[in-house]
N, C-alpha and C positions, 0 to 999 in steps of 0.2 A: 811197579813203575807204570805198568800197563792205566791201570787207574787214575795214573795222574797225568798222563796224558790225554789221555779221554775227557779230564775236567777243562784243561786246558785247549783241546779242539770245539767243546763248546762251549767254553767262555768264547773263544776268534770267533764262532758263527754266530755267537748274541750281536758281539762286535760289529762287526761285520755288519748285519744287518741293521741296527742300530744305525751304524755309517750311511749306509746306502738309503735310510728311510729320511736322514736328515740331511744328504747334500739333495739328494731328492726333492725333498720340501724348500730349500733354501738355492738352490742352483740359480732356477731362474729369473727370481726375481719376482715374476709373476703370481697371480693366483690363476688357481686352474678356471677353466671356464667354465661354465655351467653352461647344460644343453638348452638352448631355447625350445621352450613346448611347441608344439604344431600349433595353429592357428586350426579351430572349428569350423566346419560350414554350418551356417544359421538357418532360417526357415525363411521363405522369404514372404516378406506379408502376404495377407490374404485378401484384404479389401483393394478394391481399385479404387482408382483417382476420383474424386470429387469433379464434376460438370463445372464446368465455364459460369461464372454470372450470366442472365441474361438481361438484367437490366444494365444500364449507364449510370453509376453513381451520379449524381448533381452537387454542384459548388453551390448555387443560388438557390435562398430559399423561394420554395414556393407559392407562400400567401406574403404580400405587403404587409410588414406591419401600420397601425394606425396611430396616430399620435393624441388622437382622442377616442371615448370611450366609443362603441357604436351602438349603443342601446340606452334608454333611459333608468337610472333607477328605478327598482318597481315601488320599493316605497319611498316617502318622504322621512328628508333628514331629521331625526329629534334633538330635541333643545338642549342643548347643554345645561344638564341642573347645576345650579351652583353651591358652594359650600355654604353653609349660615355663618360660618368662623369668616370669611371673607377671606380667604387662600385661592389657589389654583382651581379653574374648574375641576369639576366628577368625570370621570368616566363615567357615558351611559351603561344601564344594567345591560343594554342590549348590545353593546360593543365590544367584542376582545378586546384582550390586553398586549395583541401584537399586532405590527402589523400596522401602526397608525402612521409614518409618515405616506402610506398609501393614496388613505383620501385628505389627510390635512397639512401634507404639504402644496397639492394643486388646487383644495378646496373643490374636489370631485364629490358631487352627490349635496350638495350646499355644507357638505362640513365647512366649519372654523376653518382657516389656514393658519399656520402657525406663527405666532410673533416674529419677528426678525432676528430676536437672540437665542430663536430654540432650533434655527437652521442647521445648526452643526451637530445637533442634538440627534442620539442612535435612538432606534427603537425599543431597548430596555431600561432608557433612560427615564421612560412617558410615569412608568409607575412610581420611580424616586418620588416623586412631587401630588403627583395626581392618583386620586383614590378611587377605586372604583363606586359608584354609586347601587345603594341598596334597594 
């Protein structure tokens, strides 16, 4: 009988503890808190502060612009070669392919100015039509 008492005192302590591990976990409701870590001390930089500007920014610029050119061509404007087909002028050899409503929309440097239906006309539009000359 000894025996079977002794199985029977720890089964109540399995019990038992069992019990206590589960109103434990369930009593309050809560979860337990976890410890918040300490906060580090950092290094603290090592470079000091940057100096003051000592200029005064400006709002206004400071050359006028001009509304014409200030200096002459140095050379003279070439002829516009024409096609033999009777199409659109050439592009001179001597002239990019960008960049034309520059002198021939104001007729700067005695270029052409432009007809009055190429006003709306972009500047990659010049090549659509016009070929460059060889």
């Amino acid at each position: 009988m000894k025996k079977a008492a002794g199985r029977y005192l720890v089964a109540m302590v399995c019990v038992a503890i069992a019990l206590a591990v589960f109103l434990a976990a369930c009593s309050s409701g809560e979860e337990a808190a976890t410890p918040t870590p300490k906060p580090t001390a950092t290094a603290k930089p090592t470079a000091a502060p940057t100096a003051k500007p000592t200029a005064t920014p400006t709002v206004a610029p400071t050359v006028k612009p001009t509304a014409t050119p200030t200096t002459a061509p140095t050379t003279a404007p070439t002829a516009i070669p024409s096609p033999t087909s009777g199409g659109p002028p050439l592009i001179p050899a001597t002239h990019s392919t960008s960049g034309c409503p520059v002198c021939h929309s104001a007729g700067i440097g005695g270029a052409p100015k432009f007809p009055d239906n190429h006003a709306s006309y972009t500047d990659g539009m010049c090549t659509g039509c016009h070929q460059k000359a060889t």
